[in-house]
C-alpha positions as CSV (number, residue, x, y, z in Angstrom):
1,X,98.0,119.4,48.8
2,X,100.9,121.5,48.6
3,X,105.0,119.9,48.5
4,X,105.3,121.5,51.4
5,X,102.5,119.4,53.1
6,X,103.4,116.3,51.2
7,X,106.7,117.1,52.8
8,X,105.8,117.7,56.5
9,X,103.0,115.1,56.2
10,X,105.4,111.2,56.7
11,X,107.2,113.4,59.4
12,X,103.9,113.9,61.1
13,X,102.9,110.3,61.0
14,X,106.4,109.1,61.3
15,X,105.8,111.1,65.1
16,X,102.5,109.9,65.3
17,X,103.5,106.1,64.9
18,X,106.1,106.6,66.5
19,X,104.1,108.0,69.8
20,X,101.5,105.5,69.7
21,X,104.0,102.5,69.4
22,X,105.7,103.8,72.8
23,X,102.1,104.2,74.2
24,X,101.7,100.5,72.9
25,X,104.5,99.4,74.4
26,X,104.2,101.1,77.5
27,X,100.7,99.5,78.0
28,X,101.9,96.0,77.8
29,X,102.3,93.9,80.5
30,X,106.1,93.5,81.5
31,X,107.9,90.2,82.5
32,X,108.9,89.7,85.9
33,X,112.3,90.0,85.2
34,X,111.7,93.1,83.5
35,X,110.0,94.7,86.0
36,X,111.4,98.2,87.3
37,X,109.8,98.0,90.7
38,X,108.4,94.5,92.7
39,X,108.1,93.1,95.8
40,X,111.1,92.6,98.4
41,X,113.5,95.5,96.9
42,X,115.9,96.5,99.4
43,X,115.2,99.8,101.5
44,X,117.4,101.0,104.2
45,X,118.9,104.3,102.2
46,X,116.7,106.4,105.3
47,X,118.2,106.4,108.8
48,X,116.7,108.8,111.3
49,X,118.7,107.5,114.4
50,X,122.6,107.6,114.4
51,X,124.6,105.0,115.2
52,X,124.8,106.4,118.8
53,X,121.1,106.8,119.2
54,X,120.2,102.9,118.3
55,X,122.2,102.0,121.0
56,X,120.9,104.0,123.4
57,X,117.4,103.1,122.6
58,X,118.4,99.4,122.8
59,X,120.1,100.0,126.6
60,X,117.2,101.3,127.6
61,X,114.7,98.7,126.4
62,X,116.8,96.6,128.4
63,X,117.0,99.0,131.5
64,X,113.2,98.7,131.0
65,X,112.6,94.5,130.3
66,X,114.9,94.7,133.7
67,X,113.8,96.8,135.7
68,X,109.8,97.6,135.3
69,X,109.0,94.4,133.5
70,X,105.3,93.4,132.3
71,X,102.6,93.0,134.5
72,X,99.4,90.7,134.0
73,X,101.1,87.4,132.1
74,X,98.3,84.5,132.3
75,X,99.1,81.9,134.1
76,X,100.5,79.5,131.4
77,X,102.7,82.6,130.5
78,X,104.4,83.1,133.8
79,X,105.4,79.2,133.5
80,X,106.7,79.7,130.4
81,X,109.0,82.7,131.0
82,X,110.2,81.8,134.7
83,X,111.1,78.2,132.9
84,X,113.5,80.4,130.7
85,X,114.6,82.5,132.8
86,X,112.7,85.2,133.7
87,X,111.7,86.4,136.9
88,X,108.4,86.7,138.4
89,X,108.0,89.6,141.0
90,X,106.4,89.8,144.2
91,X,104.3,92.6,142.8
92,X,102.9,90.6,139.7
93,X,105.4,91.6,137.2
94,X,107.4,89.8,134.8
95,X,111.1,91.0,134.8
96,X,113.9,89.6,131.8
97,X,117.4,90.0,133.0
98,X,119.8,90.9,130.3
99,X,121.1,87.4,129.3
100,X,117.7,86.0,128.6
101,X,117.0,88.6,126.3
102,X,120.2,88.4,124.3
103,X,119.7,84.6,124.6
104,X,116.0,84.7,123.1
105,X,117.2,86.8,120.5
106,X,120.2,84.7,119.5
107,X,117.2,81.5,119.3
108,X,115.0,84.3,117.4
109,X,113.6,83.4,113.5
110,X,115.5,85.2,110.4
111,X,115.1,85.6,107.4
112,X,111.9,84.8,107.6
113,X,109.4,83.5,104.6
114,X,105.9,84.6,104.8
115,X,104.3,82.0,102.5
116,X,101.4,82.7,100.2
117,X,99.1,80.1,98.7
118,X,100.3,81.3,95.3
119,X,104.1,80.8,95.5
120,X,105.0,83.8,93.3
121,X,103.2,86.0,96.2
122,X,105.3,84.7,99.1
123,X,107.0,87.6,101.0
124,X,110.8,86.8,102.0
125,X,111.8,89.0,105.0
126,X,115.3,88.9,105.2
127,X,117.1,92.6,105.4
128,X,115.9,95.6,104.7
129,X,113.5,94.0,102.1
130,X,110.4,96.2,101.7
131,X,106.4,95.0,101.3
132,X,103.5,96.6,101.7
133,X,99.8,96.0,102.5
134,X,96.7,96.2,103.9
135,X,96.0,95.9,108.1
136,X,93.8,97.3,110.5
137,X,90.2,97.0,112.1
138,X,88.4,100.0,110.3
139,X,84.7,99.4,111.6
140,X,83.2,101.7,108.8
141,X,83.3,101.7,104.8
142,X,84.1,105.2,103.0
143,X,81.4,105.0,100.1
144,X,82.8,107.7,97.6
145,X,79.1,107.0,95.6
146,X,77.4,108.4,98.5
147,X,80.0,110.4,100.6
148,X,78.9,108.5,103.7
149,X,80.3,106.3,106.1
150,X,78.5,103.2,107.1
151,X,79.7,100.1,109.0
152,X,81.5,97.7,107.3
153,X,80.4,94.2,107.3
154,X,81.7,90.5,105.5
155,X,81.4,91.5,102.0
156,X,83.9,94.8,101.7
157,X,86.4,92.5,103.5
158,X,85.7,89.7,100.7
159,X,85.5,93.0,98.0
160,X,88.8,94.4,99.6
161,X,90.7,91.2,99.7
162,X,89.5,90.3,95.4
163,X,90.5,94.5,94.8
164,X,93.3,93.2,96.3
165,X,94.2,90.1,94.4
166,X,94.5,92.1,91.1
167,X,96.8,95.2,92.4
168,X,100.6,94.9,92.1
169,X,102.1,97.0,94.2
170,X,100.1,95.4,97.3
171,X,101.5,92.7,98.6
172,X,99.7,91.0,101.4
173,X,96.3,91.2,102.8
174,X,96.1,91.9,106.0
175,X,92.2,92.0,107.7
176,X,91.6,95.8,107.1
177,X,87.3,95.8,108.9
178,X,85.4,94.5,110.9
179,X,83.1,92.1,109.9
180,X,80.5,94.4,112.0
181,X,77.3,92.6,110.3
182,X,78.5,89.1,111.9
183,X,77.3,89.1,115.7
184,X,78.7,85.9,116.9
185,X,81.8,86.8,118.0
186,X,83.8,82.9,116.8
187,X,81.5,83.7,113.3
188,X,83.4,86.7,112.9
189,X,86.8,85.2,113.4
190,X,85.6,82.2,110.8
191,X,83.7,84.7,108.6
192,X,87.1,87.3,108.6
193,X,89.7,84.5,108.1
194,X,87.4,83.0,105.0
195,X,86.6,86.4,103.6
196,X,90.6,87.0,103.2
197,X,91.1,83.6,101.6
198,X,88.5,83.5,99.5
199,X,89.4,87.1,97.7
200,X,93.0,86.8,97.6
201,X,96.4,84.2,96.9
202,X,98.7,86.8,98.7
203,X,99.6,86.0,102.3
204,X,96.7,86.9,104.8
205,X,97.2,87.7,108.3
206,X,94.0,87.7,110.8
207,X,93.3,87.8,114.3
208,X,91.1,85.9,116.7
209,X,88.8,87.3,119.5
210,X,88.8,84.7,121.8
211,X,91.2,81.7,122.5
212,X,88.7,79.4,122.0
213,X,88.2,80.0,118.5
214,X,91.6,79.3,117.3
215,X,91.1,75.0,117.0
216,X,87.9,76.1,115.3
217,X,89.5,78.8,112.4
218,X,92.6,75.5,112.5
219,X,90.0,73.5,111.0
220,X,89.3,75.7,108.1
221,X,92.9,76.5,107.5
222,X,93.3,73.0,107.3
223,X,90.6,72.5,104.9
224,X,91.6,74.9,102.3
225,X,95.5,73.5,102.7
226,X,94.7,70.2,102.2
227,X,95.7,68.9,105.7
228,X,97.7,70.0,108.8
229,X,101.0,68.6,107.1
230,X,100.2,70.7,104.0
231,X,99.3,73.4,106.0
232,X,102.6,73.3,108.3
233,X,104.7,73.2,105.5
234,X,103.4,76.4,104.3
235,X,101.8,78.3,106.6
236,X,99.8,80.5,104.3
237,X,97.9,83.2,107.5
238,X,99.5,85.1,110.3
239,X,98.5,85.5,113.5
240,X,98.3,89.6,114.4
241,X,98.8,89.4,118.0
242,X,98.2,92.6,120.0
243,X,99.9,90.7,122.8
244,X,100.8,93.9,125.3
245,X,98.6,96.3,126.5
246,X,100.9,99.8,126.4
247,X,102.4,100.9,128.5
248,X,104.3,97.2,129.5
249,X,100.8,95.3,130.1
250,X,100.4,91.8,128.8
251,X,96.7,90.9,127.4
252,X,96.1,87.6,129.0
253,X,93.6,86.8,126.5
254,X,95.9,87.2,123.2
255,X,99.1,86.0,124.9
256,X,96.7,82.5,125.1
257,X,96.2,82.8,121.5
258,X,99.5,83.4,120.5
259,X,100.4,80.7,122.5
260,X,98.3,77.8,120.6
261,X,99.1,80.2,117.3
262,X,102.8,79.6,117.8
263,X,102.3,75.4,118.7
264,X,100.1,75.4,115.2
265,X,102.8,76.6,112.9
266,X,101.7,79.6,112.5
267,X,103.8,83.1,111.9
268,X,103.2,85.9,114.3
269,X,103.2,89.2,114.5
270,X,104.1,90.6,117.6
271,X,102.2,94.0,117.9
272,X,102.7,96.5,120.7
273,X,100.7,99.5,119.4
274,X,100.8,101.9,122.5
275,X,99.9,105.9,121.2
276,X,102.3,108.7,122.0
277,X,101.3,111.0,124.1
278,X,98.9,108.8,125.6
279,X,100.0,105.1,126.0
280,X,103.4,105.5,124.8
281,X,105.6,108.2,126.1
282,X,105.6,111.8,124.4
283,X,109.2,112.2,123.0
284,X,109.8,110.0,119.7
285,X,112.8,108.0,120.8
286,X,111.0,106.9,124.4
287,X,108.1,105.8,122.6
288,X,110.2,103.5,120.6
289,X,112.2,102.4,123.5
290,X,108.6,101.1,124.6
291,X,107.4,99.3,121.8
292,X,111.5,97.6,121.4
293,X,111.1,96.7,124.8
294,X,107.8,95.5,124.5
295,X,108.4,93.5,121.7
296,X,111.3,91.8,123.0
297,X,109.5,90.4,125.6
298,X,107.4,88.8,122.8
299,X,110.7,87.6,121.3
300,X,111.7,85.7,124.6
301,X,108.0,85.0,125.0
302,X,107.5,83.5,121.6
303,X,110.9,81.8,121.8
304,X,110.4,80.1,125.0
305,X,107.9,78.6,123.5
306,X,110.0,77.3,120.4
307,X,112.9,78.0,119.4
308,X,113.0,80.0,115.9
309,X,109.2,80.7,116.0
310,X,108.1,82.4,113.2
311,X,107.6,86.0,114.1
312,X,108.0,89.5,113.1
313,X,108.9,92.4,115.3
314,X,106.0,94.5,115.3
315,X,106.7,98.1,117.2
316,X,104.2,99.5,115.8
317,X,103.6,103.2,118.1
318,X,101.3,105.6,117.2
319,X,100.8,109.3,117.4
320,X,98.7,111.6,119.2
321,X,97.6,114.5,118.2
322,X,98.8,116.5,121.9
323,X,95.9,119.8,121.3
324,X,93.1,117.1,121.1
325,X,94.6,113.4,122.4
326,X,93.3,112.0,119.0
327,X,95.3,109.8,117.0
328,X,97.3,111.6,114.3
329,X,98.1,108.6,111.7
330,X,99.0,110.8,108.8
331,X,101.7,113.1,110.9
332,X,105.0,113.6,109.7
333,X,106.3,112.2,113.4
334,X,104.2,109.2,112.9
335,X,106.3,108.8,109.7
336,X,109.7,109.3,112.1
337,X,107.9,106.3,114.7
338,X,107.7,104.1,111.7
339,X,111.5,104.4,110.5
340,X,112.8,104.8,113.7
341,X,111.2,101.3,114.7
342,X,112.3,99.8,111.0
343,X,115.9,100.7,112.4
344,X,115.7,99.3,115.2
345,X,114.6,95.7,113.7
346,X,117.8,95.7,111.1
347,X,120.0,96.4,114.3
348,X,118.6,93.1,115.7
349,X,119.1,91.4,112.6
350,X,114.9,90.6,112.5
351,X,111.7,90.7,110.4
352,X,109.9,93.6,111.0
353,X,106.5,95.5,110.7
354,X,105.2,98.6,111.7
355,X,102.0,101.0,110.4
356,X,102.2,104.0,107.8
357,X,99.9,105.2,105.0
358,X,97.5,106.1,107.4
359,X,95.6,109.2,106.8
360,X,93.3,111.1,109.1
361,X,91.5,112.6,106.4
362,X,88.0,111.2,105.6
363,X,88.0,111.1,102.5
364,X,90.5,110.2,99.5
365,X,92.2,114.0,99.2
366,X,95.1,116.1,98.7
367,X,95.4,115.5,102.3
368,X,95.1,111.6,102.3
369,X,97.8,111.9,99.4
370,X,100.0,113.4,101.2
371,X,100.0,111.8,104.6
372,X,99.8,108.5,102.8
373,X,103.0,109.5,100.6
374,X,105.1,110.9,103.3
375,X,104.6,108.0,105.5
376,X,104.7,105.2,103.1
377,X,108.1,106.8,101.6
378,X,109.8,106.9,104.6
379,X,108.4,102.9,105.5
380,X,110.2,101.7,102.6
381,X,113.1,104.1,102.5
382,X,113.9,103.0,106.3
383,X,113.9,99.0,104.8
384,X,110.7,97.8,107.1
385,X,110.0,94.6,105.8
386,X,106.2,94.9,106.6
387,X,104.4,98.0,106.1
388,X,101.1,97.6,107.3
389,X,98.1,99.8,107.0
390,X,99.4,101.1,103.9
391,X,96.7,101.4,101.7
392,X,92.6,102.3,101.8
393,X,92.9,103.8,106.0
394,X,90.9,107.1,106.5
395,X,89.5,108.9,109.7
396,X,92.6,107.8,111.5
397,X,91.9,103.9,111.3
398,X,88.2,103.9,111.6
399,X,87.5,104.0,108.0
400,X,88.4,101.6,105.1
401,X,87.5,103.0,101.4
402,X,87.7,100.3,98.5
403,X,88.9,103.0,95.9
404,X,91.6,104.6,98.5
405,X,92.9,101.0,98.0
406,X,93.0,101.5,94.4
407,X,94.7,105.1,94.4
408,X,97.2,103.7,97.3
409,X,98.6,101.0,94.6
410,X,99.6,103.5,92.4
411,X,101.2,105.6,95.7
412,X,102.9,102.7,96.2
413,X,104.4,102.0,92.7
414,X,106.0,105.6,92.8
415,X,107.0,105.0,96.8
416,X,109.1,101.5,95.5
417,X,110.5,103.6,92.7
418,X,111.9,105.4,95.5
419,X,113.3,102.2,97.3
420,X,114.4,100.9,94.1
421,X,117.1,104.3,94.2
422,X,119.4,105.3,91.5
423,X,121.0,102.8,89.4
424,X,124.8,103.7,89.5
425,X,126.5,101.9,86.9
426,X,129.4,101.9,83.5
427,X,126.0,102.1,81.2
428,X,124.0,104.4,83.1
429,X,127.1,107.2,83.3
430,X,128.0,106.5,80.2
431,X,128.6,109.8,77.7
432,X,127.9,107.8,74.7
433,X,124.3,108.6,74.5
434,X,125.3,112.2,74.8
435,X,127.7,112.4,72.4
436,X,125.3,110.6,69.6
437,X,122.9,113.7,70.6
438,X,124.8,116.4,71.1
439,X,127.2,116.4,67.9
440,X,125.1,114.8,65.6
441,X,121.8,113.8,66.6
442,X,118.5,115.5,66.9
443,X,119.6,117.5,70.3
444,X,116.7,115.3,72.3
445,X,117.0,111.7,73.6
446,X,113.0,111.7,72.9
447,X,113.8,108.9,70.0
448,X,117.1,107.9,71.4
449,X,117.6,103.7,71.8
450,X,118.7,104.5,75.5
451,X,115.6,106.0,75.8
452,X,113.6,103.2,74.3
453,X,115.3,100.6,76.1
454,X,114.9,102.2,79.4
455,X,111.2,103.5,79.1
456,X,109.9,100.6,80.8
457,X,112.8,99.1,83.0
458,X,114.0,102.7,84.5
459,X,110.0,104.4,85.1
460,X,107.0,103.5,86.4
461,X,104.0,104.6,85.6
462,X,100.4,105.4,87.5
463,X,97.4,103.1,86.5
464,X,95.6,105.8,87.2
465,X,97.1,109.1,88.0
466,X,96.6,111.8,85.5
467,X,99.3,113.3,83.5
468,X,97.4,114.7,80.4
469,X,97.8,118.0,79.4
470,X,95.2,120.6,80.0
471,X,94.3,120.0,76.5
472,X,93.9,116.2,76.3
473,X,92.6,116.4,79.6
474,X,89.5,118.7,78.2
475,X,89.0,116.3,74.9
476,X,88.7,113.2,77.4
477,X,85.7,114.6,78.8
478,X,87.9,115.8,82.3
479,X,88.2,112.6,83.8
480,X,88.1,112.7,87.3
481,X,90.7,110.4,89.5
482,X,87.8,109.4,92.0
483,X,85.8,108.7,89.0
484,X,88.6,106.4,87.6
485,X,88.7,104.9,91.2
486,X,85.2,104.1,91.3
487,X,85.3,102.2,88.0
488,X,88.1,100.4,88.4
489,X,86.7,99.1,91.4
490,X,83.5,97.8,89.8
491,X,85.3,96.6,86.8
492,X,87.7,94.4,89.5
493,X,83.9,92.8,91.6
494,X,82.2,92.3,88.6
495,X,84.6,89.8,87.3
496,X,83.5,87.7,90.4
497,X,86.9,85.5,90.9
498,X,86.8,83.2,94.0
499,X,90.0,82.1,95.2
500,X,88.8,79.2,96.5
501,X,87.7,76.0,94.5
502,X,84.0,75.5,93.8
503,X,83.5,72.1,95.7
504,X,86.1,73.1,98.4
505,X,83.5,76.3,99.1
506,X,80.8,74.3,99.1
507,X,82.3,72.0,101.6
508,X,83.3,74.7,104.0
509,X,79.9,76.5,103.6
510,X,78.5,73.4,105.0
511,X,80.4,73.6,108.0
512,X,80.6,77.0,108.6
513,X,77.8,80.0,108.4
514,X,79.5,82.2,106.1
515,X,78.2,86.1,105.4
516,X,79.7,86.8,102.0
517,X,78.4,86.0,98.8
């Protein structure tokens, strides 16, 4: 070897260690407290409506509740809203004068704790705080082996709700398919609420089909709590109520549900999902004065009830594509909807949730990534507390694809980066790191301490998003990202965690028919 070699030679594995400890280091799991991004960080940096335009949206949600009202309240419905103060119409609608409405909203639940059944999972709602997760009622699977779509039955909920169980950056499960193998309609509703528990800790929300299945899906909630009182004093499962029909159209059958929901204890979500174009109206700010009117009327609705309900304000408008009349999910005005709406619940002062991530592409590709990146960015930049749909939605809602979920975490990581923001502060814009490099250092801040300190705590980094170069990239065989999907999704199933005990399963298998292995 020659001196020069000897020489260059500790500096090359001086550069090497040093390398593979950051790589080390980088790999290893951080403390909470450590953490650059987690659940709950403050949005709200994104406003699309000015100050002037909130308030005119809110005057004419009122205008609307007062004037045009709902039609087709059940029965127990109109009792409940004429005994606070609403006003039934000759012609079958229910109208809310002003006062009511600001009196409901006054009554109305804040800062609001969506619990979990693991503590460290619960979702507090109050502000601009920002979580995202799964929702929907895709009725196929995307299977990326096979490039087909096929209907989606019990076990890719169970699959989807353990993928989700072991991905950080979502937060909740919501019930993402349909459980389309299950053909009794109240074994769905036990087989969809089980499924969800028995994947995943995080807080589930569900729905039911019928009214008389709720005291039924009760019984199992009450199971796996340990009793009602256990259950009531941490309601673990949200109720997603599509309780309007848009445009301004109660549906009898789900106000009924929400109705025993609310009496059980248990949080809901207040969803008027009308479509622009088609059940909502055309321009952006009128179909968010729908959906703020409609869901006010679930706020006195809910409120009449009891008092400081759990709920969460769910305008949740869609978009239609206006060539074609189909949904457009991915569009950059369904991205305005959603942060429009997440305005309008921090003027009220309430928990809120709306839809983004959605793509309309079939597949998990450059265009899923970018309509789930626009959308999801502006979610959480606009502080919505509840972004649902986030994650795993293709074909505009009628597909769910178990590695999409997988990609979408590490979407999400880089979209709460973005909430996160800038940290402005006396270390971050101080000059002493630039004067230890610039007059006598190395003239790089690759090997700085600043550097070293702040490589885990200021960045976040993809799971599995690619940032080799061409080079590495090669030696590695030219992993593929769908590749990585697939295999991190076989590598999460085959570990086979149920998150429910093994005598408590058994129990509930005896009482109920349950789909999933």
């Amino acid at each position: 070897m020659s001196d020069e070699s000897e020489m260059c030679a500790p500096a090359r594995a001086r550069r090497a260690g040093g390398r593979e400890a950051r790589v080390a280091a980088r790999a290893a799991p951080l403390s909470e407290a450590m953490r650059p991004i987690r659940p709950g960080m403050e949005g709200g940096r994104y406003s699309p409506l000015d100050t002037a335009g909130v308030a005119r949206i809110h005057q004419a949600a009122l205008d609307a509740l007062e004037q045009i009202g709902l039609s087709n309240a059940p029965a127990s419905g109109v009792e409940i809203l004429t005994g606070a103060g609403g006003i039934q119409g000759a012609d079958g609608r229910s109208r809310f004068p002003r006062a009511l409405v600001e009196d409901m909203l006054a009554k109305a639940c804040r800062d609001l704790t969506l619990h979990a059944r693991d503590p460290r999972h619960d979702l507090h709602l109050s502000g601009s705080r920002v979580h995202f997760g799964t929702a929907g009622a895709a009725v196929h699977v995307v299977d990326l082996e096979t490039d087909t779509y096929r209907d989606s039955t019990a076990q890719d909920l169970y699959d989807a709700a353990r993928i989700t169980q072991a991905l950080d950056n979502v937060h909740f499960f919501q019930r993402a398919m349909v459980c389309r193998d299950v053909v009794d309609n109240f074994e769905m509703d036990i087989n969809t609420l089980y499924a969800c528990l028995s994947g995943t800790k995080k807080h589930v929300g569900t729905s039911f089909s019928d009214p008389s299945h709720v005291a039924g899906c009760f019984d199992l909630l009450h199971m796996v709590a340990g009793g009602e009182a256990a259950w009531r004093a941490r309601p673990f499962v949200s109720n997603s109520n599509c309780f309007v029909v848009p445009p301004m159209k109660f549906a009898e059958e789900s106000c009924r549900v929400m109705e025993d929901c609310v009496r059980r204890g248990m949080p809901v979500l207040l969803l008027s999902a009308g479509q622009a174009g088609a059940t909502a109206p055309a321009p952006i700010a009128l179909a968010i004065v729908q959906a703020v009117a409609e869901c006010l009327a679930g706020v006195v609705y809910v409120n009449a009830i009891q008092p400081g309900a759990p709920a969460i304000f769910g305008t949740w408008p869609f978009v239609s594509d206006l060539r074609t009349g189909a949904m457009s999910g991915g569009s950059a005005e369904q991205a305005l909807l959603t942060a429009g709406c997440a305005q309008m619940h921090r003027f009220y002062g309430l928990p809120g949730g709306a839809a983004a991530g959605i793509s309309d592409s079939k597949l998990p590709d450059m265009q899923a990534g970018w309509e789930q990146a626009i959308t999801n960015v502006l979610a959480g930049l606009s502080g919505l507390n509840m972004v649902y749909e986030s994650v795993g939605m293709h074909a505009s809602l009628l597909g769910f694809c178990l590695e999409s979920l997988i990609l979408g975490d590490d979407i999400l990581g880089q979209v709460m980066r973005c909430v996160r923001g800038i940290d402005v502060t006396d270390e971050s814009t101080s000059i002493e790191a630039m004067r230890e490099v610039c007059m006598g250092g190395p003239g790089h801040y690759l090997g700085s301490d600043q550097t070293l300190r702040l490589m885990q705590t200021e960045y976040v980094y993809p799971s599995l998003g690619n940032r080799m170069s061409p080079k590495e990239w090669v030696e590695a065989g030219r992993p593929k990202l769908l590749d990585q999907a697939i295999r991190r999704k076989h590598e999460i199933l085959a570990r086979g965690e149920c998150q429910i005990p093994a005598d408590l399963d058994a129990a509930i298998r005896q009482k109920f028919n349950i789909y999933f292995r």
